[in-house]
Every structure is written in C-alpha cells, then in structure tokens.
Backbone as a ProteinNet text record, in pm:
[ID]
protein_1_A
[PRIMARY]
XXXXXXXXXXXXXXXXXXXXXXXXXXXXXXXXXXXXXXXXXXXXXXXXXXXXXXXXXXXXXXXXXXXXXXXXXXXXXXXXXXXXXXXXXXXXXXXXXXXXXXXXXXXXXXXXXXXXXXXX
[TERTIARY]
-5684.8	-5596.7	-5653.9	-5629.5	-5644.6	-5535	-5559.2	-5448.8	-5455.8	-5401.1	-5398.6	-5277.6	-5339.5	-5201.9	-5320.7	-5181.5	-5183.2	-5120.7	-5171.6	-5148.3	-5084.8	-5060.2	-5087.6	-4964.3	-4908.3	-4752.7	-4715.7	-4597.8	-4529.2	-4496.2	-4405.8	-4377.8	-4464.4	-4515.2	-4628.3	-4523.1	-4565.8	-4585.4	-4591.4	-4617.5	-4687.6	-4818.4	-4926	-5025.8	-5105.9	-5030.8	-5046.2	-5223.3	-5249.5	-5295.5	-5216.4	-5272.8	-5272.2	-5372.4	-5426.3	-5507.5	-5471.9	-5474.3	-5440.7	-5497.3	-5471.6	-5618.5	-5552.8	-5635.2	-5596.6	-5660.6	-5674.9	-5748.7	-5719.8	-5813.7	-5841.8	-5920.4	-5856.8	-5858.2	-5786.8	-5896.3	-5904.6	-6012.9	-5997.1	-6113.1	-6188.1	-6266.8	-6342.2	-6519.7	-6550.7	-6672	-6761	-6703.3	-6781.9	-6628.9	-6646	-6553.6	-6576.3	-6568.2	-6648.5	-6567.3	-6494.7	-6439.5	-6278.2	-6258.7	-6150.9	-6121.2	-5965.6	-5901.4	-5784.1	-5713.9	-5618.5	-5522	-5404.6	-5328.4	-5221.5	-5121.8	-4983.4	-4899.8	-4736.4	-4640.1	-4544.3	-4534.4	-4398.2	-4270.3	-4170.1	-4019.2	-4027.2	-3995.7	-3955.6	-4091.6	-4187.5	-4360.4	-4415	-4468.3	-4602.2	-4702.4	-4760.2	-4826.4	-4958	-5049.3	-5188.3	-5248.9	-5403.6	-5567.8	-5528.6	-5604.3	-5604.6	-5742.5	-5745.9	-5958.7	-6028.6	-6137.7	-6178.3	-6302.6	-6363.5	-6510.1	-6557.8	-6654.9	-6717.1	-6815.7	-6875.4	-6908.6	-7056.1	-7104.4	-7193.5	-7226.6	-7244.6	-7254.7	-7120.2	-7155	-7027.5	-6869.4	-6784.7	-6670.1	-6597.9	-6481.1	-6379.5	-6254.3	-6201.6	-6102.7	-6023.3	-5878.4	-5788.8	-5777.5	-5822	-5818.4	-5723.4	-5576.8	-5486.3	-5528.7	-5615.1	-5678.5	-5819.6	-5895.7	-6008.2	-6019.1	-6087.4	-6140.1	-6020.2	-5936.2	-5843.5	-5815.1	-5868.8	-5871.3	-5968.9	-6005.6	-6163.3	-6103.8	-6182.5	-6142.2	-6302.8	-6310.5	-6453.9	-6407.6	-6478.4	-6493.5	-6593.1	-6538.7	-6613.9	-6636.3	-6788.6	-6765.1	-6761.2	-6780.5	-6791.7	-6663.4	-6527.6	-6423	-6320.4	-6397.1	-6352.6	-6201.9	-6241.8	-6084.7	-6198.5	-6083.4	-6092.1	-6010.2	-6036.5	-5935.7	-5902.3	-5810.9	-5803.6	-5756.8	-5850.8	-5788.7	-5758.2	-5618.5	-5500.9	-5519.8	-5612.7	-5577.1	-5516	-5471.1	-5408.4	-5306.5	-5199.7	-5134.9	-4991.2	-4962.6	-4860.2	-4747.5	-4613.3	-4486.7	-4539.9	-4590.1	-4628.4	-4686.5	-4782.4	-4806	-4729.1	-4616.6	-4524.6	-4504.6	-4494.3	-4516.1	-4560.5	-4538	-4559.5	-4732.1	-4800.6	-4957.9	-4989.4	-5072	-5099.8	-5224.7	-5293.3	-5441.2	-5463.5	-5557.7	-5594	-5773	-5794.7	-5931.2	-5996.8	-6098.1	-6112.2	-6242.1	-6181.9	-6244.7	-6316.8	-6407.4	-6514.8	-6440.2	-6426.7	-6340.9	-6495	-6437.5	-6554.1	-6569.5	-6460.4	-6505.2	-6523.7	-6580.9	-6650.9	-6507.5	-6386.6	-6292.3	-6277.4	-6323.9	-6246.9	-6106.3	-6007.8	-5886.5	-5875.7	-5807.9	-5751.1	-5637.5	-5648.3	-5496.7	-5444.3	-5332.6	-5213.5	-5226.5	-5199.8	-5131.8	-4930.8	-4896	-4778.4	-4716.3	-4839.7	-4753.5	-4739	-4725.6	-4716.7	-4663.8	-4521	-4468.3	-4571.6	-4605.5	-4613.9	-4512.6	-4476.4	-4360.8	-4394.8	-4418.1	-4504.3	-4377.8	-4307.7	-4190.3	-4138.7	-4115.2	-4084.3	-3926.5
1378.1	1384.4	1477.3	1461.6	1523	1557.4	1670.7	1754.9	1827.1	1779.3	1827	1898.7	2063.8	2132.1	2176.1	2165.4	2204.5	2326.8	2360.7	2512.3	2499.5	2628	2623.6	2583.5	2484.3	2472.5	2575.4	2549.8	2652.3	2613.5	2673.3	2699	2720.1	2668.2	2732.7	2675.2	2837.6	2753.7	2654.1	2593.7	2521.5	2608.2	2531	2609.4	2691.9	2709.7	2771.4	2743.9	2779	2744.7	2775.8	2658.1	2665.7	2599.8	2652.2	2624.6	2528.3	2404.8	2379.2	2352	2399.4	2387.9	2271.1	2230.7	2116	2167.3	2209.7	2230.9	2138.8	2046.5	1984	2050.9	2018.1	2030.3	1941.4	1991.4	1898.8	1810.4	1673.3	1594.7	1573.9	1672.7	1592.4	1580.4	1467.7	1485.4	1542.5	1453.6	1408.9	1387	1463.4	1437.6	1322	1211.1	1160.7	1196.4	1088.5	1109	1202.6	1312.9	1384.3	1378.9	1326	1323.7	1370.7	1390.2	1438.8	1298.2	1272.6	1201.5	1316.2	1219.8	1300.8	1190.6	1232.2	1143.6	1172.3	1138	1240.2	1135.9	1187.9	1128.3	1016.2	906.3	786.2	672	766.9	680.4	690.3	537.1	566.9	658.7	655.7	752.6	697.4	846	803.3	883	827.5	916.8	1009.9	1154.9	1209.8	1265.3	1300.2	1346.7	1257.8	1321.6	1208.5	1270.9	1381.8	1422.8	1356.4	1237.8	1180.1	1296.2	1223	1360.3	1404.7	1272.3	1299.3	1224.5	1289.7	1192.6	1230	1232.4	1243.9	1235.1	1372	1341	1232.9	1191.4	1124.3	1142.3	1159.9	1221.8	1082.3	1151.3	1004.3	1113.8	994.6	1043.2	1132.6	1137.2	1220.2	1396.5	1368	1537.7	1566.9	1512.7	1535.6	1612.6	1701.1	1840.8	1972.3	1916.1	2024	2085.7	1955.6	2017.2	1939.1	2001.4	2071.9	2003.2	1926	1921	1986.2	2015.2	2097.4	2083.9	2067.3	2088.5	2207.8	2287.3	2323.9	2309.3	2235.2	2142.7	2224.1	2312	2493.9	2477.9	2456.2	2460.1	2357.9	2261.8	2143.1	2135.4	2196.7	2235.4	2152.4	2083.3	2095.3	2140.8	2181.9	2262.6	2144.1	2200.2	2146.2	2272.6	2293.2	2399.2	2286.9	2350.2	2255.5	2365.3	2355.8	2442	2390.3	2448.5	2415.4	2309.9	2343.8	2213.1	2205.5	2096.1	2040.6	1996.1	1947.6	1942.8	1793.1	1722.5	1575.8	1580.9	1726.9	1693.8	1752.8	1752.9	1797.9	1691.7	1684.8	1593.1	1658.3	1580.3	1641.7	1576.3	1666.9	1685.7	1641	1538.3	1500	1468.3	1568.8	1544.1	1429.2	1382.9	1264.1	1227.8	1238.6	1267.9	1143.2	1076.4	982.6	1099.6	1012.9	1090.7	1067.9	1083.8	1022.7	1116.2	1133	1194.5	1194.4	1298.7	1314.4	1179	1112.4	930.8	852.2	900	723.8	694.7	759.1	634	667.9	604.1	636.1	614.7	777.2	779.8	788.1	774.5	807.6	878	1028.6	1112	1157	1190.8	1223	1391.1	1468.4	1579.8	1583.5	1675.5	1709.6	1684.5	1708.8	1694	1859.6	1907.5	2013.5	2013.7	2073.4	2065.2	2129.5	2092.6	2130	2112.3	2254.8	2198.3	2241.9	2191.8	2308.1	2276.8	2397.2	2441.2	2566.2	2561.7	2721.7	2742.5
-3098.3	-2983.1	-2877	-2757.2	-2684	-2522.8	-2474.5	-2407.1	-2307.6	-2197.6	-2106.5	-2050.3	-1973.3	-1911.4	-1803.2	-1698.3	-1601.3	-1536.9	-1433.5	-1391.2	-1253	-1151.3	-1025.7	-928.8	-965.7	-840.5	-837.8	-738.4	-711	-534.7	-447.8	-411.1	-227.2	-132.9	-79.6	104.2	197.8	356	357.9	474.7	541	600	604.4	655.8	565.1	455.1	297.7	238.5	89.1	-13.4	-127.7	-202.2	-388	-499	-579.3	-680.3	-765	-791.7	-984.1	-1055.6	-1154.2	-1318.6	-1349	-1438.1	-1556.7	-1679.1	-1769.7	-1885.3	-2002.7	-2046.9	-2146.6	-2298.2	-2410.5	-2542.5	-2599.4	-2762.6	-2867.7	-2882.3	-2956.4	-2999.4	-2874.8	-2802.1	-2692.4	-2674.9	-2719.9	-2705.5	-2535.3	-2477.9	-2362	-2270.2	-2161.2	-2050.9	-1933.2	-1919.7	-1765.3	-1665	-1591.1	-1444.2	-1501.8	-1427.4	-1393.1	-1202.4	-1222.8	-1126.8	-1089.2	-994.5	-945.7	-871	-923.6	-884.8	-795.6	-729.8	-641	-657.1	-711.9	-658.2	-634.8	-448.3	-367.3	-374.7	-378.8	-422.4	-355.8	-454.1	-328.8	-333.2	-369.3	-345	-439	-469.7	-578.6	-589.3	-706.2	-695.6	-656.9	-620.9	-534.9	-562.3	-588.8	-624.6	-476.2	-581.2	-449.8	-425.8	-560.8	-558.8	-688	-698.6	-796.4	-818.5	-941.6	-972.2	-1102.3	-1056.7	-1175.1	-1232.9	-1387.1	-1460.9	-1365.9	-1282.7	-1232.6	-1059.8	-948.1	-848	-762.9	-635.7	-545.5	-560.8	-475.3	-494.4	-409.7	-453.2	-378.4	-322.2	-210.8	-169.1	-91	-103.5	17.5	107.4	207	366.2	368.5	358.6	397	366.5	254.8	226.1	260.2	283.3	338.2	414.5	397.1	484.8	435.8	356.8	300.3	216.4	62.1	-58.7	-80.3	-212.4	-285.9	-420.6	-473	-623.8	-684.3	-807.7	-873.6	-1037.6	-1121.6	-1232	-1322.4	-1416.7	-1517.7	-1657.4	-1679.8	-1766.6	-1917.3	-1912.7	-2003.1	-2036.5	-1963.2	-1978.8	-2055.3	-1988.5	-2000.7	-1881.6	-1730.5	-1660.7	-1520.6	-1434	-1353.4	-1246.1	-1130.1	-985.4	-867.3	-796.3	-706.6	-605.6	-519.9	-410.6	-279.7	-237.5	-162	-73.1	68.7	180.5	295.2	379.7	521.2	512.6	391.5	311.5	395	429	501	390.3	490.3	392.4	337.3	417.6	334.1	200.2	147.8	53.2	-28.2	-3.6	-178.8	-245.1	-365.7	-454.2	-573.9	-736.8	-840.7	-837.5	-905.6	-886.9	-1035.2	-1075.3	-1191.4	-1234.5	-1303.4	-1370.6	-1459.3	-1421.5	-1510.7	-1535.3	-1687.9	-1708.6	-1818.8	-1782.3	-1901.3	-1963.2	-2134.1	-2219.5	-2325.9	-2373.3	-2533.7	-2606.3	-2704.3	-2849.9	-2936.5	-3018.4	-3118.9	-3204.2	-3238	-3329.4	-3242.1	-3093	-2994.6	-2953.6	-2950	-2860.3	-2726.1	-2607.8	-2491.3	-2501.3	-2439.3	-2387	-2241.8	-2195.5	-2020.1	-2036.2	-2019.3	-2088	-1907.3	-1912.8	-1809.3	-1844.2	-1751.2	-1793.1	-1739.1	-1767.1	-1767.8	-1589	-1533.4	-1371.1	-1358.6	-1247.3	-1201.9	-1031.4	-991.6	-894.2	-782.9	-675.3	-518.2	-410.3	-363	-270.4	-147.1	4.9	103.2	214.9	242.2	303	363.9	466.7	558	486.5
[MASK]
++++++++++++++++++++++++++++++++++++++++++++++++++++++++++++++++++++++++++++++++++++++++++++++++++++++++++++++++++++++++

C-alpha cells in the first residue's frame, strides 16, 4: 500500500503565499509523474501542475508564473509554492502521484485534499 498526506492549507490574503507538501510512503519502488489537482465548490476538478519523474513541468494557464510545483525524490514529497494567490484559487488542493510498488504494480494514489482559502 501506499500513502499519501498532505500539508500546507490554511487560510491566506489575497496577494498572499502558501506551500503544500504531499509526502508519499510505503511499498514504493519508483515514483513517476506527481501532480497537483484543485477542486473549487461547484467545479470539477483540474490539473494544476504536473512534475514528471523526468523532463519539463506542466502548469494550467490560470497559475502560470505563480506557482512552482518541485519534487524531492530523497523524500518521496512533492511542493507546490502558491504565490501572488487570488480568491479564484480557493479550492481543496489534491496530490496525486503514479506509482511502481516494490511487487511491479502501478497505482495512481489521491491524497487526502488539503483546504486553500485566499480571502481579506
């Protein structure tokens, strides 16, 4: 099995920053693509970054030039730094990492979600 928690909501300005971890454990051989999903009340949810294990990141336009996604693969965690963050992006924040397991199975695990709320 394998497990993901997440870190980092909370509460932020407008105009703000916030960090969020994801840290993965358990059976993991090999990590590939870790991503960052968002889903604000009312709306599906949507890729928001995207660090394959190797080769350029991916961002949706709406965050580009604002947040940073990065991985450490030592950790098995990846971040997402959320700067100059507007009320549009509140929404619960959801890590999502495909994964090799020590017996060869690819999983695609969810973490728990973690609130962002950006509000005066």
């Amino acid at each position: 099995q394998v497990q993901l928690v997440e870190s980092g909501g909370g509460l932020v300005q407008p105009g703000g920053s916030l960090r969020l971890s994801c840290a993965a454990s358990g059976s993991i051989y090999m990590i590939n693509a870790m991503c960052w999903y968002r889903q604000a009340p009312g709306k599906q949810r949507e890729m928001v970054a995207r660090i394959p294990s190797g080769g350029s990141t991916n961002y949706a336009d709406s965050v580009k030039g604002r947040f940073t996604i990065s991985r450490d693969n030592a950790k098995n965690t990846v971040y997402l730094q959320m700067n100059s963050l507007k009320p549009e992006d509140t929404a619960v924040y959801y890590c999502n990492v495909g994964v090799i397991t020590n017996s060869g199975r690819w999983l695609e695990v969810w973490g728990q979600g973690t609130l962002v709320t950006v509000s005066s």
